[in-house]
Each structure stands twice: as structure tokens, then as C-alpha cells.
NUTORKOL-363644 format. One record per residue: residue number from 1; x, y, z of N, C-alpha, C in turn. Coordinates in nm, 3 decimals, m for minus. Layout:
N
   seq       n.u       n.v       n.w      ca.u      ca.v      ca.w       c.u       c.v       c.w
   NUM         X         Y         Z         X         Y         Z         X         Y         Z
...
# end
This chain:
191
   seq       n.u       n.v       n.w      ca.u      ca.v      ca.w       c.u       c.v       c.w
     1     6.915    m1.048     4.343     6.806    m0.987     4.270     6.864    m0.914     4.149
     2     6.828    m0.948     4.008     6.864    m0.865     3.937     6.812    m0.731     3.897
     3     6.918    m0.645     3.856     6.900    m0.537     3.867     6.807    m0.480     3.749
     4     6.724    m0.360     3.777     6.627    m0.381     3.638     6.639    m0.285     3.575
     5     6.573    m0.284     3.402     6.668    m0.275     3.275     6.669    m0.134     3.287
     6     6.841    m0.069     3.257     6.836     0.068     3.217     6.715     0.158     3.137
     7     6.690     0.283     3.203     6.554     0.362     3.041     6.643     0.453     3.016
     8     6.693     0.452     2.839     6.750     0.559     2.834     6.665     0.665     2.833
     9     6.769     0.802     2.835     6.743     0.911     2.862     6.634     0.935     2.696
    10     6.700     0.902     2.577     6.624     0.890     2.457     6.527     0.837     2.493
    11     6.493     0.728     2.518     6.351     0.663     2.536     6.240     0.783     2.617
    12     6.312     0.826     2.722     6.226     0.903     2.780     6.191     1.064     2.711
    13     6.260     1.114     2.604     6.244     1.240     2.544     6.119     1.174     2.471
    14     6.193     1.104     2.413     6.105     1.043     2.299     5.978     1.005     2.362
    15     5.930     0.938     2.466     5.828     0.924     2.473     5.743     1.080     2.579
    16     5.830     1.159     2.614     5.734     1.260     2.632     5.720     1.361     2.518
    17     5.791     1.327     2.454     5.732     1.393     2.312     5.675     1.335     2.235
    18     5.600     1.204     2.283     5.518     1.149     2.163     5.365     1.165     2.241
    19     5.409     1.174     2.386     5.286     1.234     2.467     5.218     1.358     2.444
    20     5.338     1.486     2.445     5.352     1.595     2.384     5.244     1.626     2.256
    21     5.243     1.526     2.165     5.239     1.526     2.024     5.073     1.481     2.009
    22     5.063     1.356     2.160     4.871     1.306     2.154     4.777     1.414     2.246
    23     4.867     1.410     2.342     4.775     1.495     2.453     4.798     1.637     2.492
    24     4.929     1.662     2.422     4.931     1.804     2.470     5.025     1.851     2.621
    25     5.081     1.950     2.586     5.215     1.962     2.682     5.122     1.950     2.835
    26     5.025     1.987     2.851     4.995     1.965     2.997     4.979     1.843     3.025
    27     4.961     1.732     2.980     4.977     1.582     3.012     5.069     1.570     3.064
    28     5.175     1.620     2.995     5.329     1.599     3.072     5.390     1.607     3.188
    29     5.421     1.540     3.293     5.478     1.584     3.433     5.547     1.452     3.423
    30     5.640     1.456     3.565     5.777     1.327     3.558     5.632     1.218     3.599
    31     5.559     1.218     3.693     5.495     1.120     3.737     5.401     1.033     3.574
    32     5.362     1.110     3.507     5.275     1.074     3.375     5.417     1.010     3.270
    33     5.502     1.058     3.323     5.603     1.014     3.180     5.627     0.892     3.270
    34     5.687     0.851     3.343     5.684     0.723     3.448     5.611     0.603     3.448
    35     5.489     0.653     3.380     5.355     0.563     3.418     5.360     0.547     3.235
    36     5.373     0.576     3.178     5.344     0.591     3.064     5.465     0.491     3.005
    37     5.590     0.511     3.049     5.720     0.418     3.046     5.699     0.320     3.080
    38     5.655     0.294     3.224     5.665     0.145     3.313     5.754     0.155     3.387
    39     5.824     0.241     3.469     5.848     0.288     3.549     5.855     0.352     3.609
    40     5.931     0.381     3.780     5.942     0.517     3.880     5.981     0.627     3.805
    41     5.990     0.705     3.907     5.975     0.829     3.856     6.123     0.839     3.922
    42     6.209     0.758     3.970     6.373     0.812     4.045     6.454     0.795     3.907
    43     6.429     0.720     3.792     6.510     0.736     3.678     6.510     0.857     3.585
    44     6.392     0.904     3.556     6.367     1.047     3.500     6.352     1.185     3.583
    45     6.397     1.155     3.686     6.434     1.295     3.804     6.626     1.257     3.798
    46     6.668     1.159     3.808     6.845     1.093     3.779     6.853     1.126     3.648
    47     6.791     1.157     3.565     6.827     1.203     3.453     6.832     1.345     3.404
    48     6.693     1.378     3.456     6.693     1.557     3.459     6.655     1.616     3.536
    49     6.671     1.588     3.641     6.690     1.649     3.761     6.559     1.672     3.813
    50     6.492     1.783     3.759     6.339     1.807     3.759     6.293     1.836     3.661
    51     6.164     1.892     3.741     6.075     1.876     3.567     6.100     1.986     3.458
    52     6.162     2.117     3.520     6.258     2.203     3.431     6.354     2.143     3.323
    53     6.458     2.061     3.437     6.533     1.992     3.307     6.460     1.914     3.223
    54     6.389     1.844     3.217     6.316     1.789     3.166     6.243     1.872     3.049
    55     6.158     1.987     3.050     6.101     2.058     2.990     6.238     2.141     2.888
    56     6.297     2.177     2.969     6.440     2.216     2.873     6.457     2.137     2.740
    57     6.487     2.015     2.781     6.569     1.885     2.706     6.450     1.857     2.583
    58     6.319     1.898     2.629     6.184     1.813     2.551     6.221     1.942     2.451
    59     6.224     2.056     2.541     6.203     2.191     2.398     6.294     2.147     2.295
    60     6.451     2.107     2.306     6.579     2.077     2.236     6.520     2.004     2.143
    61     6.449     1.896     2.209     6.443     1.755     2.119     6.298     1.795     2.045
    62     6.180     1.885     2.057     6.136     1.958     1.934     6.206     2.026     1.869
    63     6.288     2.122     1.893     6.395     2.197     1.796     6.386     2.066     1.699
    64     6.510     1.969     1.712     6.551     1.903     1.618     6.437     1.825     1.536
    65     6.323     1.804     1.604     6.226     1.744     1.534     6.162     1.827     1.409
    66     6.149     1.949     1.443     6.061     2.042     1.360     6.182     2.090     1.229
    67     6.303     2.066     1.278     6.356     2.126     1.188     6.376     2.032     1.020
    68     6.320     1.902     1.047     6.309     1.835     0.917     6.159     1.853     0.863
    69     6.081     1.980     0.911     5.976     2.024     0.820     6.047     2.076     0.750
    70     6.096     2.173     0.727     6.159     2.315     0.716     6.253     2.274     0.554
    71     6.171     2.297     0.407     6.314     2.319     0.325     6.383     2.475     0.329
    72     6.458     2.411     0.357     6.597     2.533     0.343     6.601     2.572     0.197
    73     6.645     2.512     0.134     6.703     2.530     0.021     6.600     2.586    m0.120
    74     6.666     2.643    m0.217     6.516     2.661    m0.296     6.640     2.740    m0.428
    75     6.600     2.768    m0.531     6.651     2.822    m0.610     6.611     2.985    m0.617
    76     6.539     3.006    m0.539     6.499     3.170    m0.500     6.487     3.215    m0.385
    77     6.527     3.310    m0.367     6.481     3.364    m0.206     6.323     3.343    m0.169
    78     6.259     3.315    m0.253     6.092     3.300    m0.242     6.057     3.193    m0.242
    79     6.151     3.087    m0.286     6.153     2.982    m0.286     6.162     2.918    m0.125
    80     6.266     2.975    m0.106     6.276     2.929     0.064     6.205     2.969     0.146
    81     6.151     3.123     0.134     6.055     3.168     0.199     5.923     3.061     0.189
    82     5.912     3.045     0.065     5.772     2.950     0.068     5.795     2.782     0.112
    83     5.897     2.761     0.092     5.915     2.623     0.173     5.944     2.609     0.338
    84     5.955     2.732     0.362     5.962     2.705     0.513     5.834     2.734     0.546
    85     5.717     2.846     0.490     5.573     2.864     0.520     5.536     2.753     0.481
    86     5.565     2.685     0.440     5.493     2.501     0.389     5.516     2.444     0.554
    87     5.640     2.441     0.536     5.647     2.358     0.686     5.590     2.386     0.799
    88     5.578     2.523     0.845     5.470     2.561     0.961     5.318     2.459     0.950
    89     5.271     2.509     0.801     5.146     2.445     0.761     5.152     2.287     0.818
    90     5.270     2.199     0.741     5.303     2.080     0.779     5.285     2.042     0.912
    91     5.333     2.130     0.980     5.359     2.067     1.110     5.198     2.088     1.206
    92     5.149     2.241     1.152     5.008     2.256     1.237     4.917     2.120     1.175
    93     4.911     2.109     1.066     4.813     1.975     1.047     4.881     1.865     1.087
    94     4.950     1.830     1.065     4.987     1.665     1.122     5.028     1.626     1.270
    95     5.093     1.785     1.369     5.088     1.762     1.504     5.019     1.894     1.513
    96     4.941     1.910     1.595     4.875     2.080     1.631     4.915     2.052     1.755
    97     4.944     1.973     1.828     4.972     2.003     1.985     5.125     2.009     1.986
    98     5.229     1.983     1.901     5.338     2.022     1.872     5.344     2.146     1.842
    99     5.271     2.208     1.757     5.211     2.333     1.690     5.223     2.461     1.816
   100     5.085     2.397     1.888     5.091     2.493     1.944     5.208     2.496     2.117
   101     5.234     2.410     2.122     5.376     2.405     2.283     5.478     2.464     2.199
   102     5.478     2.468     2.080     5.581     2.527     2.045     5.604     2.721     1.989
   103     5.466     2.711     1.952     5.443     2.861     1.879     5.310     2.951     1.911
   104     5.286     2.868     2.003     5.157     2.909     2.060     5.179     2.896     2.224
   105     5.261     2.906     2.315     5.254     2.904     2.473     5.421     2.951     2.478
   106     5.418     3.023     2.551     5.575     3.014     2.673     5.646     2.923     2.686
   107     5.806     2.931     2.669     5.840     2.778     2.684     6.013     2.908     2.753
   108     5.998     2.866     2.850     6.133     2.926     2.943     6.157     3.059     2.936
   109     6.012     3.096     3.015     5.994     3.249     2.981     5.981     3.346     2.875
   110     5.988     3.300     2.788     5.996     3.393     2.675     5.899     3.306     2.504
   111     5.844     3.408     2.424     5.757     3.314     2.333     5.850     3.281     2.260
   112     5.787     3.120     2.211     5.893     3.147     2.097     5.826     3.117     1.982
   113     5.897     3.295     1.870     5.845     3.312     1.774     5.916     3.281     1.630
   114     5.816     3.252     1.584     5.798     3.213     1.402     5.907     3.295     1.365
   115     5.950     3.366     1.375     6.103     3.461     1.306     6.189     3.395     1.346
   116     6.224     3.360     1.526     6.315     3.308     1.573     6.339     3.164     1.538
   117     6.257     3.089     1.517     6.308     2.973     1.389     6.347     2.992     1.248
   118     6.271     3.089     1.195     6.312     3.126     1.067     6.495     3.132     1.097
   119     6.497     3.241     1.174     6.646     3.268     1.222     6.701     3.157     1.207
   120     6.661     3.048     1.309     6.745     2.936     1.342     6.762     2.823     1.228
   121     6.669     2.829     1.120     6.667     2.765     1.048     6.760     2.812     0.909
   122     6.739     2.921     0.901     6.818     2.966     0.771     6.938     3.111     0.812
   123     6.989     3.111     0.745     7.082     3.262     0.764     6.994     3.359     0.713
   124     6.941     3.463     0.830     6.856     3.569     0.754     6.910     3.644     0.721
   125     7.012     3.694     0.716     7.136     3.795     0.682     7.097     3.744     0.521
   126     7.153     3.639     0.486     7.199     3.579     0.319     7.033     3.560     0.285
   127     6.929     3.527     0.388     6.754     3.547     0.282     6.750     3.700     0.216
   128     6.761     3.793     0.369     6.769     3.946     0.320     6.842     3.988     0.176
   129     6.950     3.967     0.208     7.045     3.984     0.085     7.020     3.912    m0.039
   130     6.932     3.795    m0.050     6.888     3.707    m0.168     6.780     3.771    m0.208
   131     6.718     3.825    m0.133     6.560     3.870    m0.176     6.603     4.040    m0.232
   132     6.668     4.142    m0.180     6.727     4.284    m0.243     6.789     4.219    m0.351
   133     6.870     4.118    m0.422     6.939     4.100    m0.508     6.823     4.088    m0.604
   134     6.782     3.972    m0.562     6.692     3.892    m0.679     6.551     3.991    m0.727
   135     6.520     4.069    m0.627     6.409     4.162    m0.671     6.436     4.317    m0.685
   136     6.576     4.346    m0.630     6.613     4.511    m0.642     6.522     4.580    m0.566
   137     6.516     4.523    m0.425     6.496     4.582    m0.344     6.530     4.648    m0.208
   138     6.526     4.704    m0.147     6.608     4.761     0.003     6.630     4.683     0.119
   139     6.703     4.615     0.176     6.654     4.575     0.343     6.600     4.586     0.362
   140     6.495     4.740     0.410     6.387     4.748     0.480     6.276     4.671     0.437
   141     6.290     4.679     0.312     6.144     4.621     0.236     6.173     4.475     0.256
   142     6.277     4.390     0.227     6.297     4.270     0.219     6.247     4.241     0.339
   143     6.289     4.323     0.455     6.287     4.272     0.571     6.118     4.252     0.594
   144     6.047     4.367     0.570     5.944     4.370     0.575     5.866     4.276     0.512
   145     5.882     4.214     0.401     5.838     4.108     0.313     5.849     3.948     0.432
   146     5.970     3.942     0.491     5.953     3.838     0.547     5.898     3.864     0.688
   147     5.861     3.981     0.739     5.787     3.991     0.832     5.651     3.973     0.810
   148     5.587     3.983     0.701     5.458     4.015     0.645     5.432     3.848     0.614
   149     5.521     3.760     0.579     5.499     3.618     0.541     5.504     3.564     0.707
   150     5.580     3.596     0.804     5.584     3.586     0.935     5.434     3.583     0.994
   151     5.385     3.706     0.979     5.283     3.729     1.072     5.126     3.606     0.973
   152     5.141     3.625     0.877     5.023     3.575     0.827     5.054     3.467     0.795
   153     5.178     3.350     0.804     5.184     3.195     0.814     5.125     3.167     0.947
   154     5.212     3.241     1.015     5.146     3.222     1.173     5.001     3.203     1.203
   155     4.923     3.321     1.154     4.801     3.332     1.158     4.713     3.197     1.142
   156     4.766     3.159     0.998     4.719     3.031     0.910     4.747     2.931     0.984
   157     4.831     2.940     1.035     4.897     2.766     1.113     4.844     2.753     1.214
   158     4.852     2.880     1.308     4.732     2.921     1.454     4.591     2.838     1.437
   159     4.556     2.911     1.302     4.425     2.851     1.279     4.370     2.699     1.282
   160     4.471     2.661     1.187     4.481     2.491     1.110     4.477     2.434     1.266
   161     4.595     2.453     1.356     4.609     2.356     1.509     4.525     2.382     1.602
   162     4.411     2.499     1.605     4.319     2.494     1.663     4.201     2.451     1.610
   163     4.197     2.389     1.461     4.142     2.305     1.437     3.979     2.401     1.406
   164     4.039     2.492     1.321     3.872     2.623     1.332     3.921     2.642     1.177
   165     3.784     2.597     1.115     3.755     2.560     0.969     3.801     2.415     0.944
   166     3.770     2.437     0.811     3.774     2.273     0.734     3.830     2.301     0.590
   167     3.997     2.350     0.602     4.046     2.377     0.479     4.164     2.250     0.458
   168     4.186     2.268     0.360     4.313     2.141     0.324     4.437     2.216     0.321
   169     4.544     2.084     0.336     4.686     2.192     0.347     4.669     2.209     0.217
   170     4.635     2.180     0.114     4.665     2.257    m0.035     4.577     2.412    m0.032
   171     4.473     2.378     0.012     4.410     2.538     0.038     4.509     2.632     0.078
   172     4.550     2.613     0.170     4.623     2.687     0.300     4.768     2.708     0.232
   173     4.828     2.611     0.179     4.926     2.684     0.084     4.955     2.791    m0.012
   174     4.796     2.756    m0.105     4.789     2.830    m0.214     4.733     2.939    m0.157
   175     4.690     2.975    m0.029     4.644     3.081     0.002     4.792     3.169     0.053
   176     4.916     3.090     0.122     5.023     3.145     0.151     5.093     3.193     0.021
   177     5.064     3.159    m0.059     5.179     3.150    m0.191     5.097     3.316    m0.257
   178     5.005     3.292    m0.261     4.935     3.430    m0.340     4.956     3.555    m0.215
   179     4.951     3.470    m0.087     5.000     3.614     0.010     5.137     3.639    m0.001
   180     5.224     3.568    m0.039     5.332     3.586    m0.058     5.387     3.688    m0.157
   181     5.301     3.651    m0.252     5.304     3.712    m0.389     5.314     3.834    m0.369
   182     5.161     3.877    m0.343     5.124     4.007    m0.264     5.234     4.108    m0.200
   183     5.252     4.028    m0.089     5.361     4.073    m0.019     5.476     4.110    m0.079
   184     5.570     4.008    m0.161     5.655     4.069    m0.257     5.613     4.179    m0.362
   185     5.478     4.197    m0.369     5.446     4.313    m0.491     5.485     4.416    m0.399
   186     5.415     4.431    m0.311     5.416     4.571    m0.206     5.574     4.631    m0.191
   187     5.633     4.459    m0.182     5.742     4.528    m0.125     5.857     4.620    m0.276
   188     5.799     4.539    m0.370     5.888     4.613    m0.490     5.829     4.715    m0.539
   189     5.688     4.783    m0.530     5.641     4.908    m0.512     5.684     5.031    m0.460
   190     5.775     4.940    m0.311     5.824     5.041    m0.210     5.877     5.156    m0.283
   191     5.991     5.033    m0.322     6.129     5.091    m0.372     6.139     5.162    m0.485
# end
């Protein structure tokens, strides 16, 4: 009897994150990813043990997915600030159930928040320090500036993946970009 065809371990991220992406993290269990593959469920328990590992490995393999929203780079500290608030936007309209398993629910006890990608995405040490240079302003305030773009991208992106109103991502940008603005006024007022 021949033996039947290996599933890689990729195949199976990948397709519970494309499940992830239609139906939403509660679709997900080893038995639904199984059925959804075309096979048992003894290859994706041999692979991650349970559905923890499993949920672990899926969070990883969003990490790396979300992080090609995200421009880094920009010729201003405001620049990057506003290209990474683009990408939140990006990602709530085109996946909202990515959106929200990721920035909207618990994922291994603890939330995970819109700063803590910022973090992971850029050096906030060198944003801080780009934004006091470029505007002659304090840490505190800088800091505060990207907390203030923090809380109200969030807000906006919250909104967009729960799918409450009928705005366009160009709306929703130009509405981040003038809060941004804002925000940087306040913060060079501080000082």
C-alpha cells in the first residue's frame, strides 16, 4: 500500500491562515483545518502537537504576514509614522478578521497592542529621537505624539474591521494624516 502524500507543515499554516482570514479565528480547530486540507487530524497534532502549538505557530506566521503592510522607511519621522498608520488601515479593510485575531482579541494571554508592533516593526528608540530632532521637541512629547497616533489609528481600524460606516481607505487616511498633524501641533506647543 502506498504511503500517502506528506502535508507540509507550510501548507497547513497557510491554510489556517487563509481560514483565519475568511471565517475568523473561531473556525479554526485541528479537526476544521483537517477537513479543510483533506486530511486526519494525526498529521497536524505530529506537527504541533496541539491546538496551542498550533495557535502559537499561526500567531508567528501573522507576524510575518502583516509585517509587509507596514512602510518602515520614509524621509521623516512623520513619514513613517504615517506609513505604518496606512498599514493598520490596509490591513483592517482588506482582512478585518486578520484585523481583528490580531488587535482586537487575546492571543497567549496577553493583548496584543498597536505599540507593540509599532515596536516590532521599527526601532522606537531612533522614531523618538527622529521626531525631537526633526521637530525640537522632548521625549515626552514625541512619545506622546506616537501614543496619540496609537490610540486613534486603532480606533479607525477597530472601526473599518467591524465594518460600522461606509468610508473609503482614502477617507480614513486623510482623516489619520490631519490627526496626525494635529497631534504633532500639540506636541510642539508643549515644548
Amino acid at each position: 500500500m502506498p504511503s500517502s502524500p506528506k502535508i507540509s507543515k507550510q501548507l497547513m499554516l497557510k491554510t489556517a491562515f487563509e481560514m483565519l482570514c475568511e471565517e475568523g479565528y473561531s473556525a479554526i480547530n485541528i479537526k476544521t483545518l483537517a477537513k479543510k486540507i483533506g486530511c486526519s487530524t494525526q498529521p497536524i497534532s505530529r506537527h504541533f502537537g496541539s491546538m496551542d502549538g498550533l495557535r502559537k505557530e499561526l500567531l508567528d506566521y501573522c507576524i510575518g504576514f502583516l509585517e509587509s503592510f507596514f512602510q518602515i522607511e520614509g524621509d521623516t519621522a512623520f513619514d513613517i509614522v504615517m506609513g505604518i498608520s496606512r498599514g493598520y488601515i490596509e490591513v483592517a479593510f482588506q482582512y478585518p478578521n486578520l484585523y481583528k485575531y490580531f488587535y482586537m482579541s487575546e492571543q497567549d494571554g496577553e493583548r496584543m497592542s498597536m505599540i507593540a508592533q509599532t515596536l516590532r516593526l521599527t526601532n522606537y528608540n531612533k522614531l523618538i529621537e527622529r521626531l525631537e530632532k526633526e521637530h525640537q521637541i522632548g521625549t515626552k512629547e514625541a512619545a506622546q505624539f506616537v501614543d496619540n497616533m496609537t490610540f486613534y489609528v486603532h480606533g479607525i481600524a477597530s472601526y473599518v474591521a467591524v465594518d460600522f460606516g461606509s468610508y473609503t481607505k482614502e477617507e480614513m487616511c486623510k482623516r489619520i494624516e490631519k490627526a496626525g498633524e494635529s497631534f504633532l501641533t500639540q506636541a510642539k506647543s508643549i515644548n
